[in-house]
Residue, then its C-alpha position, 0 to 999 in steps of 0.5 A: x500562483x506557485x505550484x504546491x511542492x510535492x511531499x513524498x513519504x519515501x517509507x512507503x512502496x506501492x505495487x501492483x498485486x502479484x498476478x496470482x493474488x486474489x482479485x479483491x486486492x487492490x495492491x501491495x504496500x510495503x513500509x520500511x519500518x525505521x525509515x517511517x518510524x523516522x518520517x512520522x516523528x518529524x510529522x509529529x514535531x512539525x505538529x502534525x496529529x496524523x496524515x492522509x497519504x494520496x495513491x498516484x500514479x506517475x504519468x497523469x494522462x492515465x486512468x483508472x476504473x476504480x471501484x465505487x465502495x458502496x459498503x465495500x469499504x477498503x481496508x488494510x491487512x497484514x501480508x505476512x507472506x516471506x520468501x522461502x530461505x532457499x530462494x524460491x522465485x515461483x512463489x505467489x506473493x498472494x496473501x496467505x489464507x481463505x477468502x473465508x477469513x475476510x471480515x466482509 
């Protein structure tokens, strides 16, 4: 039997939290817009109605602790968070706001 050939969406890029970042994130995903704009049409002209992305890692003899959701389900947000102008490295990346305003 042939090995199933690995479909990648190449719009999206997942990171590990900054260091600095709250310890409910589980990590940062960043879409370039157009490019995934593009990747959904074709989904959508191949008769596609939605898509389910899986998050792996690259060597698979790793493994995780992942967390059990229970009612903790995850969910997204929008890291609105931009370098500052003048170049700013020390920056934390972190999701701007209070835990308060988490909807859990």
């Amino acid at each position: 039997m042939a090995e199933k050939e690995i479909e990648f969406c190449e719009a999206i890029r997942i990171f590990a939290p900054n260091e600095k970042a709250q310890s409910f994130i589980l990590a940062t995903i960043k879409i370039d817009i157009a490019e995934m704009v593009k990747w959904l049409a074709k989904k959508a002209e191949s008769g596609d109605e939605s898509v389910r992305l899986d998050v792996k890692v690259k060597d698979p003899t790793r493994s995780f602790n992942f967390p059990q959701w229970g009612a903790a389900k995850p969910f997204a947000t929008v890291n609105s968070w931009k370098p500052k102008p003048s170049g700013d490295h020390g920056a934390s990346g972190s999701t701007p706001g209070a835990a308060s305003d988490l909807p859990f």
